[in-house]
ChimeraX commands (.cxc) that place a marker at each C-alpha (Angstrom):
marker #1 position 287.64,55.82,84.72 radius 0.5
marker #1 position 284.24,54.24,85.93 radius 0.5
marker #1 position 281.42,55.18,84.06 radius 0.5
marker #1 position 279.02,57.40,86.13 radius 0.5
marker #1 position 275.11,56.36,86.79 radius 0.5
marker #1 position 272.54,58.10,84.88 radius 0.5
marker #1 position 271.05,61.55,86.45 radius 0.5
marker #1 position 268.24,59.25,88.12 radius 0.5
marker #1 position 270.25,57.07,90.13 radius 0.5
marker #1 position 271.84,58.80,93.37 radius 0.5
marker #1 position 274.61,57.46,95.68 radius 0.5
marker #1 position 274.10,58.44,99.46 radius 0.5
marker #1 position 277.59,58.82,101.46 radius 0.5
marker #1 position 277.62,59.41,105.58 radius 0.5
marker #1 position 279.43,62.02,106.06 radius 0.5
marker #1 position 280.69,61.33,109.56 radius 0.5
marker #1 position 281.15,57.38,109.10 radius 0.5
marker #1 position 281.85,55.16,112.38 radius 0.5
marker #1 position 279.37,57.25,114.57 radius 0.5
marker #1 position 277.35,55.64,117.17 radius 0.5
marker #1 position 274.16,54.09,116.49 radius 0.5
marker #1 position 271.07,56.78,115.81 radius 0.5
marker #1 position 269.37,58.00,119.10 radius 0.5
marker #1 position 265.72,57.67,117.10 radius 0.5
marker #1 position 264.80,56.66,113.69 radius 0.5
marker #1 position 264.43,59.17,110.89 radius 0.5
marker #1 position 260.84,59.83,110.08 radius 0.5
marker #1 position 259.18,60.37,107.05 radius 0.5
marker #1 position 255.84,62.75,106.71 radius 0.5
marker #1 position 253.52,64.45,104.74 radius 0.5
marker #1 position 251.43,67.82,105.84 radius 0.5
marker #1 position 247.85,67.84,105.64 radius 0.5
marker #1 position 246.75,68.55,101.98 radius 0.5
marker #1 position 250.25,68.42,100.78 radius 0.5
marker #1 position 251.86,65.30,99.06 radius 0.5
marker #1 position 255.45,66.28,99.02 radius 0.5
marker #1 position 257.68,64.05,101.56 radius 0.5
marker #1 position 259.15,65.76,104.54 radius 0.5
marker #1 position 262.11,63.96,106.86 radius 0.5
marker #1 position 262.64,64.53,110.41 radius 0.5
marker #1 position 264.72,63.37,113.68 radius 0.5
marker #1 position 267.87,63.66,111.25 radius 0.5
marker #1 position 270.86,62.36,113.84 radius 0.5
marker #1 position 273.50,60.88,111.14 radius 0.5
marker #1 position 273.39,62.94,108.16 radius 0.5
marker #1 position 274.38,62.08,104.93 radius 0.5
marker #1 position 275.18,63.50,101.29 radius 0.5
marker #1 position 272.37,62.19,98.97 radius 0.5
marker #1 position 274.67,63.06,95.22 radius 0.5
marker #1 position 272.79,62.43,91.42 radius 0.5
marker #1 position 275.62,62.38,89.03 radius 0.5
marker #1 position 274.70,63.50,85.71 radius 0.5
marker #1 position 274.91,61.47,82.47 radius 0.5
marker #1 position 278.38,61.82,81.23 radius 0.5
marker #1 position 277.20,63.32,77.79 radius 0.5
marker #1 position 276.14,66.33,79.58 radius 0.5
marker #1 position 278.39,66.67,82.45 radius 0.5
marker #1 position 279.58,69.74,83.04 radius 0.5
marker #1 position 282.28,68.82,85.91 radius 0.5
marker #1 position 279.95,71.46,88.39 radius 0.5
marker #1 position 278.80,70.28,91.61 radius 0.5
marker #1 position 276.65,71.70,94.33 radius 0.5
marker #1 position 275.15,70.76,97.80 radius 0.5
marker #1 position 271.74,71.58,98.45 radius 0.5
marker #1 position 270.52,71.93,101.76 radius 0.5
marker #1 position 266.81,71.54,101.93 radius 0.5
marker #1 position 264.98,73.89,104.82 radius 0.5
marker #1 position 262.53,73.13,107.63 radius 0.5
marker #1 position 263.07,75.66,110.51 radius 0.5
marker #1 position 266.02,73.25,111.91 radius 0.5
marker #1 position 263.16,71.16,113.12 radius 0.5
marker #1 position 262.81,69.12,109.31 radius 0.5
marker #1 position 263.71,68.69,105.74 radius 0.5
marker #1 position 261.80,69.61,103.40 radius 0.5
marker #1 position 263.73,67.02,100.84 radius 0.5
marker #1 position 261.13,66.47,97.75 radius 0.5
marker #1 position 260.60,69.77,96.16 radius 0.5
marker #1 position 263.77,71.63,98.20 radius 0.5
marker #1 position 266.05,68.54,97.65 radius 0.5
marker #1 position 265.60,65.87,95.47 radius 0.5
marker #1 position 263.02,67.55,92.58 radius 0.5
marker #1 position 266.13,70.12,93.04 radius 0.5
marker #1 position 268.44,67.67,92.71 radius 0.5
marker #1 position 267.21,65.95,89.31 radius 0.5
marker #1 position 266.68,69.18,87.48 radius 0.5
marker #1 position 270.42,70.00,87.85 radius 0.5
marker #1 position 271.59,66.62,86.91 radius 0.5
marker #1 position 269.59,66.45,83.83 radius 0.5
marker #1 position 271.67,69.59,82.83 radius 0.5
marker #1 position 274.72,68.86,83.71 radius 0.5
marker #1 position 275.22,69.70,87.33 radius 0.5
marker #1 position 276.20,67.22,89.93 radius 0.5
marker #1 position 273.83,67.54,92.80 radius 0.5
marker #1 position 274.34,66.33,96.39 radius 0.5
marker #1 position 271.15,66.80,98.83 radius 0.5
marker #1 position 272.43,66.98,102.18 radius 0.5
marker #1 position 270.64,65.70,105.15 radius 0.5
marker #1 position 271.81,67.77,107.71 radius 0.5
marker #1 position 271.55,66.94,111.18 radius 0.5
marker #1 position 268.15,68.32,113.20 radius 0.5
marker #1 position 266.96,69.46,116.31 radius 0.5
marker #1 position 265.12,66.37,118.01 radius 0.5
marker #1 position 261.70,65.60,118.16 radius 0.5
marker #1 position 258.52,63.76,119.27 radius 0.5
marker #1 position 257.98,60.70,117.11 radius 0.5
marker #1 position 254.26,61.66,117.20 radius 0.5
marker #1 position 253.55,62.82,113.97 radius 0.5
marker #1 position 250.46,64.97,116.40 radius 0.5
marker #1 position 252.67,66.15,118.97 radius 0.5
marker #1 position 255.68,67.40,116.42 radius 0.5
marker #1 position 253.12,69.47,113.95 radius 0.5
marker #1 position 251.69,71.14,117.34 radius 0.5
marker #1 position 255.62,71.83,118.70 radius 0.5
marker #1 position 256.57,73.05,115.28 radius 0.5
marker #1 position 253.44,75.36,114.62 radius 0.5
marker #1 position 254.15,76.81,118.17 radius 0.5
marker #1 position 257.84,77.45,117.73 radius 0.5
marker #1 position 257.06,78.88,114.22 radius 0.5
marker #1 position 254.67,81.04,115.93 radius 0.5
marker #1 position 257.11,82.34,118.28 radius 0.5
marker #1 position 260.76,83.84,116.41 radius 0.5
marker #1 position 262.15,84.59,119.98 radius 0.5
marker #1 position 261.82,80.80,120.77 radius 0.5
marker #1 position 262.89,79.55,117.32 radius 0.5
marker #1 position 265.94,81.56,117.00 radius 0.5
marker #1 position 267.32,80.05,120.12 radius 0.5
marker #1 position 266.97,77.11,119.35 radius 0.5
marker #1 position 267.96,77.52,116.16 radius 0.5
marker #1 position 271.44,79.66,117.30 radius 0.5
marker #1 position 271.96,76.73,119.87 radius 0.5
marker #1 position 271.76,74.14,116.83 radius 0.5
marker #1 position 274.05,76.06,114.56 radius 0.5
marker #1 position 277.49,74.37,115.47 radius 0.5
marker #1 position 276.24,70.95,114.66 radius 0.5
marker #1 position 274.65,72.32,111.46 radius 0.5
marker #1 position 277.64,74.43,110.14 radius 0.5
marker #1 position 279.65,71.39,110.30 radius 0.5
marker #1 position 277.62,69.39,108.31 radius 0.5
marker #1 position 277.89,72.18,105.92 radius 0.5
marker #1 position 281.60,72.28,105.72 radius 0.5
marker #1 position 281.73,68.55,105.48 radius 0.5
marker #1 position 279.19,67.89,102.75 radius 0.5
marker #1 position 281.82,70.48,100.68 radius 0.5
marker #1 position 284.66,68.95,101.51 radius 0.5
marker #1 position 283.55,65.95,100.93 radius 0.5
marker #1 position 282.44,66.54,97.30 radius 0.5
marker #1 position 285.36,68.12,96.17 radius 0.5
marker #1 position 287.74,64.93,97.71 radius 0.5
marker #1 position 285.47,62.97,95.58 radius 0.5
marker #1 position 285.69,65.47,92.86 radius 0.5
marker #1 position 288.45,62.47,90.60 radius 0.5
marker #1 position 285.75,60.28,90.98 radius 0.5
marker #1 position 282.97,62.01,89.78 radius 0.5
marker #1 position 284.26,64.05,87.17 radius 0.5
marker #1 position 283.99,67.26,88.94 radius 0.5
marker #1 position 286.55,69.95,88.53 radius 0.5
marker #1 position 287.65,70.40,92.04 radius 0.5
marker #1 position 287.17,74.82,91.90 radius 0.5
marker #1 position 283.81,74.37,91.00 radius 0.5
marker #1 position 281.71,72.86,93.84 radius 0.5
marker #1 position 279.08,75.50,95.41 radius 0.5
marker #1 position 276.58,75.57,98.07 radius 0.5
marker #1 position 272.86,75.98,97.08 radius 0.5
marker #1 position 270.23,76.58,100.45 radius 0.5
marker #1 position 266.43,77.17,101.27 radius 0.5
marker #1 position 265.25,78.68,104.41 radius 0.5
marker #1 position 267.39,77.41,107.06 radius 0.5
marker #1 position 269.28,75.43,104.89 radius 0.5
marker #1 position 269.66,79.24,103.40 radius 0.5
marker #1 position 270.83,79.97,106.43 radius 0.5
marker #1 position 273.50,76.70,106.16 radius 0.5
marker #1 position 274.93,78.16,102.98 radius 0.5
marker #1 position 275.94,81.49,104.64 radius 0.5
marker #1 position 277.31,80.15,107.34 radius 0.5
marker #1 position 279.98,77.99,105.00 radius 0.5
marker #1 position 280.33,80.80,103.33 radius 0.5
marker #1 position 281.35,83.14,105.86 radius 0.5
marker #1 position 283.63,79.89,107.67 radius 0.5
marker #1 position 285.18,77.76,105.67 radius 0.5
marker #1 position 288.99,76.49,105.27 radius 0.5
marker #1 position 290.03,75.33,102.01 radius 0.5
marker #1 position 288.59,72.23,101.56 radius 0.5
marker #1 position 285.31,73.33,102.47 radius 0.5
marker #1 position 284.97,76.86,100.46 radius 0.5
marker #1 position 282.18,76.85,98.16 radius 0.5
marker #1 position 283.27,78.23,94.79 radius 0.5
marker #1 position 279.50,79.86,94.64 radius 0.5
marker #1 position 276.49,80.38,97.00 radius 0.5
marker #1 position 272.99,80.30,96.38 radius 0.5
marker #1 position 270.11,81.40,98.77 radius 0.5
marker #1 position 266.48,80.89,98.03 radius 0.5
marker #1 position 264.76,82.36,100.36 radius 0.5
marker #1 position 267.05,81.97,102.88 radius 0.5
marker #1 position 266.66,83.42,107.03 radius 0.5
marker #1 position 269.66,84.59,108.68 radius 0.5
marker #1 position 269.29,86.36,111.91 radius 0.5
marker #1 position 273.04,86.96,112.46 radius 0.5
marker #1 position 275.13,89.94,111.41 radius 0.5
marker #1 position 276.29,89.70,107.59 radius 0.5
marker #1 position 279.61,89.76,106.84 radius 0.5
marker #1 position 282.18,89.02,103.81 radius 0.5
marker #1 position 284.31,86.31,104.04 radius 0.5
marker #1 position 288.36,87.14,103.12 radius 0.5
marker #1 position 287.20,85.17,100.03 radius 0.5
marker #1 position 283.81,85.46,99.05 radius 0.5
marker #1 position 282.19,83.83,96.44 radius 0.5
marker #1 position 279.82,84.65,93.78 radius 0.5
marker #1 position 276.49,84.95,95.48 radius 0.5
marker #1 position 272.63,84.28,93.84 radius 0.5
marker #1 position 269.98,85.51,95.89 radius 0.5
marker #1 position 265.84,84.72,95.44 radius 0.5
marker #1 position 262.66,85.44,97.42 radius 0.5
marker #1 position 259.18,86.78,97.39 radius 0.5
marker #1 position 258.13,89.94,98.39 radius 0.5
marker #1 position 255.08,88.58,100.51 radius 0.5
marker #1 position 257.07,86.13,102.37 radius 0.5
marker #1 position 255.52,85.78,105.80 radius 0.5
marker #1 position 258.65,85.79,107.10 radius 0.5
marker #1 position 259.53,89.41,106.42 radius 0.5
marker #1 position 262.37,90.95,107.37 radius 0.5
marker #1 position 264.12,87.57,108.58 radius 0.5
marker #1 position 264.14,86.67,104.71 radius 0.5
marker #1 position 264.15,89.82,103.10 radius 0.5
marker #1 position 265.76,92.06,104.98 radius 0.5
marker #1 position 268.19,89.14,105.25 radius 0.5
marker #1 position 268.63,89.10,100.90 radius 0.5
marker #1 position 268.96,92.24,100.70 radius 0.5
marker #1 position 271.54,92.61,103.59 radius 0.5
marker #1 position 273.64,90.54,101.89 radius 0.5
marker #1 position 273.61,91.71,98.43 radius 0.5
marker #1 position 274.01,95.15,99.71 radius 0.5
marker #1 position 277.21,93.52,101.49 radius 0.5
marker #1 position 278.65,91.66,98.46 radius 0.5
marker #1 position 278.17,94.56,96.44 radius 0.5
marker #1 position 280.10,96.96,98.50 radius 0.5
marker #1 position 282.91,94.08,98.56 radius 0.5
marker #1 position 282.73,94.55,94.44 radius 0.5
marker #1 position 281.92,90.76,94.48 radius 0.5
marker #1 position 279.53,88.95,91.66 radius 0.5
marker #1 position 276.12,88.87,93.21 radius 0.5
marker #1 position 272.54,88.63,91.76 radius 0.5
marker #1 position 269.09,89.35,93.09 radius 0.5
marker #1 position 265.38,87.95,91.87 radius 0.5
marker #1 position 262.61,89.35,94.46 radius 0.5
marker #1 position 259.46,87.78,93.36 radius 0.5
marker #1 position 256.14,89.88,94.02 radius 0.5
marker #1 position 254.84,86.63,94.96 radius 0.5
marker #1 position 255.64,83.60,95.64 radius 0.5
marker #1 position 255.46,83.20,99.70 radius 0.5
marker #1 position 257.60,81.59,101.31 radius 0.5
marker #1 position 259.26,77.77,100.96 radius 0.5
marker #1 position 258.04,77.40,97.13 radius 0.5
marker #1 position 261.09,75.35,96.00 radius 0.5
marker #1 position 260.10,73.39,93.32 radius 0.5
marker #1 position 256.43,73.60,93.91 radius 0.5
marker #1 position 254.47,75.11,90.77 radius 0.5
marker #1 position 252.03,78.05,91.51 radius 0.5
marker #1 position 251.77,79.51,88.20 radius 0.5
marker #1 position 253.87,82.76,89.11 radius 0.5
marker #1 position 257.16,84.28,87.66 radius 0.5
marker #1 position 258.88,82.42,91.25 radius 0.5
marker #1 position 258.36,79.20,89.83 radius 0.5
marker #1 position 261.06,80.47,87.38 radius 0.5
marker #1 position 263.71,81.03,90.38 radius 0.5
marker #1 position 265.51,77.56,89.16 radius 0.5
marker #1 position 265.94,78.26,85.45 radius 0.5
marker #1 position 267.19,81.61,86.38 radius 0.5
marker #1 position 269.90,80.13,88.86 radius 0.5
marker #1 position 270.84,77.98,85.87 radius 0.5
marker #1 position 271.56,81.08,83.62 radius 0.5
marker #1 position 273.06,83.00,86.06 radius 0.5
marker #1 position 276.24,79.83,86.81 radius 0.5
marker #1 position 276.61,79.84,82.55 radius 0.5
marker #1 position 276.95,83.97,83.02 radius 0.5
marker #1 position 279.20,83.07,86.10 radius 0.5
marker #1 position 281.06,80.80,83.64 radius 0.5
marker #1 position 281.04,77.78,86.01 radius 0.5
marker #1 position 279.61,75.54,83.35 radius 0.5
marker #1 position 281.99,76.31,80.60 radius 0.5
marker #1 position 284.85,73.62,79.85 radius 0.5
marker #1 position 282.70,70.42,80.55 radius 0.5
marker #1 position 284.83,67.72,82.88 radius 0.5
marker #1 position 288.22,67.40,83.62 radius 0.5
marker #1 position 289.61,65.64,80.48 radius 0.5
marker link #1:1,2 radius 0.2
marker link #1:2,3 radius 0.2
marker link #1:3,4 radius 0.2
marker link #1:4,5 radius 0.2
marker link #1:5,6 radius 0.2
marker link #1:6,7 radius 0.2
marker link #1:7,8 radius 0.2
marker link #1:8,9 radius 0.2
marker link #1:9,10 radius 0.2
marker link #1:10,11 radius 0.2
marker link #1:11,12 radius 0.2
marker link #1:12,13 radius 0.2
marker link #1:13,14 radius 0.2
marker link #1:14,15 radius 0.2
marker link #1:15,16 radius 0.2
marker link #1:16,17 radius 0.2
marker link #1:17,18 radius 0.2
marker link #1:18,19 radius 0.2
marker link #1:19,20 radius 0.2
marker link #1:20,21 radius 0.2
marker link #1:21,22 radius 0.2
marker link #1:22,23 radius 0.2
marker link #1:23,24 radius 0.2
marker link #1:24,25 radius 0.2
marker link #1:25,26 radius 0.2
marker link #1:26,27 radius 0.2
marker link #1:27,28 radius 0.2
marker link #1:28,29 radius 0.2
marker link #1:29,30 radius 0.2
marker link #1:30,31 radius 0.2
marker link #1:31,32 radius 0.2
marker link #1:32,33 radius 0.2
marker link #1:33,34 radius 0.2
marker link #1:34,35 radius 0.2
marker link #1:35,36 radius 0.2
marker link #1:36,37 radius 0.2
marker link #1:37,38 radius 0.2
marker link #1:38,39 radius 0.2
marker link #1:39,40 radius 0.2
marker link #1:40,41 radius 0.2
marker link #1:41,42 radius 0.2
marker link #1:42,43 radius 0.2
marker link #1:43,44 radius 0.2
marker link #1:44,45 radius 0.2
marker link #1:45,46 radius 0.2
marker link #1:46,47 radius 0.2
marker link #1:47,48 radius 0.2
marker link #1:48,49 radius 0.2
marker link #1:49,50 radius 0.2
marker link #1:50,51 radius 0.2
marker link #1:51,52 radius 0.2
marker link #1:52,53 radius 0.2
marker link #1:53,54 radius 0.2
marker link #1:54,55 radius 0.2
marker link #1:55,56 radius 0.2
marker link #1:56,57 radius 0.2
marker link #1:57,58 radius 0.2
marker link #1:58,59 radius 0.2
marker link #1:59,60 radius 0.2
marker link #1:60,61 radius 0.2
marker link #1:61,62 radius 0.2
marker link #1:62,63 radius 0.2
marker link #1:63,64 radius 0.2
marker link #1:64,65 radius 0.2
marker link #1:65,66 radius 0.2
marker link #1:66,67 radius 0.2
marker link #1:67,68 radius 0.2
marker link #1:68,69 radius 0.2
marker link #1:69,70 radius 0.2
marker link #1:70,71 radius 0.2
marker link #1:71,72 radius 0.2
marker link #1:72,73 radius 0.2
marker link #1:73,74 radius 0.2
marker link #1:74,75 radius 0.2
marker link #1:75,76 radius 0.2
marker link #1:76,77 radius 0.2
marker link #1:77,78 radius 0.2
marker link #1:78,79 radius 0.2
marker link #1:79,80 radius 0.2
marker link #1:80,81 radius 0.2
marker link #1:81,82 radius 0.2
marker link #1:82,83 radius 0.2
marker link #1:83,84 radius 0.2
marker link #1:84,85 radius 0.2
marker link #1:85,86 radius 0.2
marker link #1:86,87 radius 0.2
marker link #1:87,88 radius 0.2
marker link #1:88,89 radius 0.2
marker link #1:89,90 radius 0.2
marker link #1:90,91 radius 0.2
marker link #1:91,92 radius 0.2
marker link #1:92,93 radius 0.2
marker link #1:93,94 radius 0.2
marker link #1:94,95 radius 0.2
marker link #1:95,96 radius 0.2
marker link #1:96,97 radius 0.2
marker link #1:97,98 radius 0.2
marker link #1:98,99 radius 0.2
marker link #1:99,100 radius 0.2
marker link #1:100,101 radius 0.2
marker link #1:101,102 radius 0.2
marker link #1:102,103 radius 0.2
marker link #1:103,104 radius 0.2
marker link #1:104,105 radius 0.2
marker link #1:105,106 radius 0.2
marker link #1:106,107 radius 0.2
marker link #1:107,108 radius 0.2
marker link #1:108,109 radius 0.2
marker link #1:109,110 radius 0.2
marker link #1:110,111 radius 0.2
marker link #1:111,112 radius 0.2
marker link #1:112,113 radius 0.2
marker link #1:113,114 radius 0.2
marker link #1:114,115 radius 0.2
marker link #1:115,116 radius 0.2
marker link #1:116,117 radius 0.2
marker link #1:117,118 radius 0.2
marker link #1:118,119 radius 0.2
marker link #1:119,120 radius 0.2
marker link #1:120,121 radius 0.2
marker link #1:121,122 radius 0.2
marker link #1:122,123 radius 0.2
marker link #1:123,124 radius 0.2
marker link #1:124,125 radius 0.2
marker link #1:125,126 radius 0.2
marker link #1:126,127 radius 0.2
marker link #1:127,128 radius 0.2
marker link #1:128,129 radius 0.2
marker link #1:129,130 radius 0.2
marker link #1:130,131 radius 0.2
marker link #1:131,132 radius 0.2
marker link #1:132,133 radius 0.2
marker link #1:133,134 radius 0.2
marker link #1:134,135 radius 0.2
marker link #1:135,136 radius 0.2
marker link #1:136,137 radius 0.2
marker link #1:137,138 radius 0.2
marker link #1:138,139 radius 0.2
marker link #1:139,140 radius 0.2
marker link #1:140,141 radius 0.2
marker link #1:141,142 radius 0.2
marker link #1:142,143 radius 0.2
marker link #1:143,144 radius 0.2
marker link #1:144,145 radius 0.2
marker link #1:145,146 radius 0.2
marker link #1:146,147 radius 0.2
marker link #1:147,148 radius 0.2
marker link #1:148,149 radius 0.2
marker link #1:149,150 radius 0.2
marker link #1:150,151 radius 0.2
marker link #1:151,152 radius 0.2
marker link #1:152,153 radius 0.2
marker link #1:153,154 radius 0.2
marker link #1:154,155 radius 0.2
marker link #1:155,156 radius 0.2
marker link #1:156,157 radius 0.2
marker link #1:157,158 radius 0.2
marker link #1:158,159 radius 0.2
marker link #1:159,160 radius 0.2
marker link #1:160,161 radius 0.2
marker link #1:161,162 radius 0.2
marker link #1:162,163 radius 0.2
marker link #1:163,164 radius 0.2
marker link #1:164,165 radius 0.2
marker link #1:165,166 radius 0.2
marker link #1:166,167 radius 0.2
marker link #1:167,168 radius 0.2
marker link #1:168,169 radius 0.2
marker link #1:169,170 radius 0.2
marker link #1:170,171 radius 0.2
marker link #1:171,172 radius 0.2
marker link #1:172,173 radius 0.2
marker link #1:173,174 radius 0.2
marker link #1:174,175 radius 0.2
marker link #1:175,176 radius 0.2
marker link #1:176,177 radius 0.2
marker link #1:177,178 radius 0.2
marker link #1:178,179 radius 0.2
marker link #1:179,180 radius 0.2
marker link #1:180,181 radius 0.2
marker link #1:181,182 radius 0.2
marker link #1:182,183 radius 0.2
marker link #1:183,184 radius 0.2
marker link #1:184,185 radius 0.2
marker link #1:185,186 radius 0.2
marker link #1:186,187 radius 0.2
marker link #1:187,188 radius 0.2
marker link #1:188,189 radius 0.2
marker link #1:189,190 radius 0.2
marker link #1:190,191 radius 0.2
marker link #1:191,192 radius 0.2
marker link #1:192,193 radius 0.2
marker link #1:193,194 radius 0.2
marker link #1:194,195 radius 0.2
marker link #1:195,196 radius 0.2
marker link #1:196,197 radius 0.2
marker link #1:197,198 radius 0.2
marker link #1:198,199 radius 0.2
marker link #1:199,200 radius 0.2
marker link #1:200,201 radius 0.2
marker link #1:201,202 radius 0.2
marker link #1:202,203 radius 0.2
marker link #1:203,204 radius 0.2
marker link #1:204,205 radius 0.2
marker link #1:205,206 radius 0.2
marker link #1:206,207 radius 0.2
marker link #1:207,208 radius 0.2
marker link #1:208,209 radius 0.2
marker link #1:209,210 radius 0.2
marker link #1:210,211 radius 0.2
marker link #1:211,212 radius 0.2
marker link #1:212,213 radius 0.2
marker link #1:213,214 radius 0.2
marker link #1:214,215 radius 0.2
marker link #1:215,216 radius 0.2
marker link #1:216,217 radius 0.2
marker link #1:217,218 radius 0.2
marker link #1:218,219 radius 0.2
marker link #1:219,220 radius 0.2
marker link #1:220,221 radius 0.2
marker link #1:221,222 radius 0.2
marker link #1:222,223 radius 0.2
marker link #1:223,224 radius 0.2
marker link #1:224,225 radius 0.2
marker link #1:225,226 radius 0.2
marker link #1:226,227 radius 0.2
marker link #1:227,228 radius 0.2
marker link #1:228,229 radius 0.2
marker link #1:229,230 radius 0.2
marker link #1:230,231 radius 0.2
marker link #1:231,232 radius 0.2
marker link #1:232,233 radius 0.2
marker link #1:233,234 radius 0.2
marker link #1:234,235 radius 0.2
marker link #1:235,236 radius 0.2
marker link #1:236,237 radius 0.2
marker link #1:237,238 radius 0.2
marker link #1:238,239 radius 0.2
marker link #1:239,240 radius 0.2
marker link #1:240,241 radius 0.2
marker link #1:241,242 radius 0.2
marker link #1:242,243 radius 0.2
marker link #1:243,244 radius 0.2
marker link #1:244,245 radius 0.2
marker link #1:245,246 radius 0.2
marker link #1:246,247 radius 0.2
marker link #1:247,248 radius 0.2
marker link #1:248,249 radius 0.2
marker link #1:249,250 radius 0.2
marker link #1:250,251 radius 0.2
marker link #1:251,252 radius 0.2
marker link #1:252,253 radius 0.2
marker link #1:253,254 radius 0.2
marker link #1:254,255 radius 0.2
marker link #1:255,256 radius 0.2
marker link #1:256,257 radius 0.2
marker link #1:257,258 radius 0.2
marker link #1:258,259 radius 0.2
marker link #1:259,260 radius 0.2
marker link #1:260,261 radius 0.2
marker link #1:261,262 radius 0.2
marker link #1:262,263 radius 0.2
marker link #1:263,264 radius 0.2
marker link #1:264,265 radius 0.2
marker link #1:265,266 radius 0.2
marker link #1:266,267 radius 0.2
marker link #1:267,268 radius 0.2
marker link #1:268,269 radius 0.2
marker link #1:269,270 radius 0.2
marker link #1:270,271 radius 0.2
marker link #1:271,272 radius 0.2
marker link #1:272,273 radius 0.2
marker link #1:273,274 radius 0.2
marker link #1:274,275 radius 0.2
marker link #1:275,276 radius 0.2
marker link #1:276,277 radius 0.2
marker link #1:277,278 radius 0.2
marker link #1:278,279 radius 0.2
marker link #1:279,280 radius 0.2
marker link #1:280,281 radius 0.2
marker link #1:281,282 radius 0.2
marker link #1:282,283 radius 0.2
marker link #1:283,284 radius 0.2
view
């Protein structure tokens, strides 16, 4: 078998190849005071995956789906950072960039657009619900595209989960909830994830890790959303764990602040070895 690339090197897949040229080109931007990179105007998505060093491969994979209100992708400290701190453990890690809701190129005009919609829920939920179709698919396809490249990469085929943050939260329940076989996450992680539809168990539900902060400005949308769900999983009699944060706020990812939240990651990593989905190594 071909060896695979260290944990710092990344191969990036379409996952729709032979689509028409982009509409726009993706944009790359920063928020005042911040340095971590955000993406935008997303059309062709792709599957971003860091294959671990083979000496510590586990043969687990997940996708993570960064968040950004449908409108961006928050893919440094929800994506990549993310990304890297699996593989150097083990953990094959493929950052999806999802497809997004359009945009002004004007980095002025799309920080005023998104400030208003994130002002308004009413307006941000539409637009959101009306986006969900394109996004779900991406979902499914990320999965099932890991797991048919599961011989390649050493991954054990019933071990390929779905990790999400804030809308891309909202991504992982939707695979969750519909999936066929190729695309069924074998776990599901939600970090602060916003869900605005009714929460339901899948036929075949998965083992589900769930994290926030209690002073997320986002309230019930997030919390009520967590706590939904493990309220739902747990009346199924399904694996499910909960971390709420007393602080933390909301879209911390990888960003340090010094609190117990900054811990979410490490905790997610103990709770797949409790899951046993790290056990065995690779396929032989």
């Amino acid at each position: 078998m071909n060896p695979l690339p260290p944990s710092h090197a990344a191969l990036e897949l379409a996952l729709w190849p032979g689509g028409s040229a982009p509409a726009r080109p993706e944009r790359t931007f920063t928020f005042p005071l911040e340095t971590a990179t955000s993406l935008r105007n997303v059309t062709h998505p792709t599957l971003r995956v860091f294959l671990p060093d083979p000496g510590v491969a586990t043969g687990t994979g997940v996708v993570i789906c960064p968040g950004g209100g449908h409108h961006m992708l928050s893919i440094d400290h929800e994506g990549y950072e993310v990304a890297r701190w699996l593989a150097e453990r083990g953990v094959a890690a493929g950052v999806l960039k999802y497809r997004l809701i359009e945009t002004s190129d004007n980095d002025e005009v799309f920080l005023g657009m998104l400030g208003q919609v994130l002002a308004t829920p009413e307006m941000l939920e539409r637009l959101a619900t009306e986006h969900t179709p394109v996004v779900t698919a991406d979902g499914q396809r990320a999965l099932a595209l890991m797991r048919e490249k599961a011989p390649t990469w050493n991954l054990r085929p019933d071990r390929i989960g779905i990790l999400g943050f804030s809308a891309g939260g909202h991504l992982a329940y939707r695979v969750a909830r519909h999936h066929d076989q190729a695309s069924r996450p074998d776990f599901v992680a939600s970090i602060y994830g916003a869900y605005w539809e009714d929460v339901q168990v899948a036929d075949d539900p998965a083992p589900l890790f769930l994290a926030f902060a209690n002073d997320d400005p986002l309230g019930a949308l997030v919390i009520g959303t967590s706590l939904a769900f493990y309220q739902a999983w747990t009346a199924a009699r399904q694996p499910v764990e909960l971390h709420a944060y007393t602080q933390g706020g909301h879209g911390f990812g990888m960003r340090p602040q010094h609190l117990p939240s900054d811990g979410w990651i490490n905790r997610f990593y103990e709770w797949l070895q409790a899951q046993r989905l790290l056990d065995g190594g690779p396929p032989a």
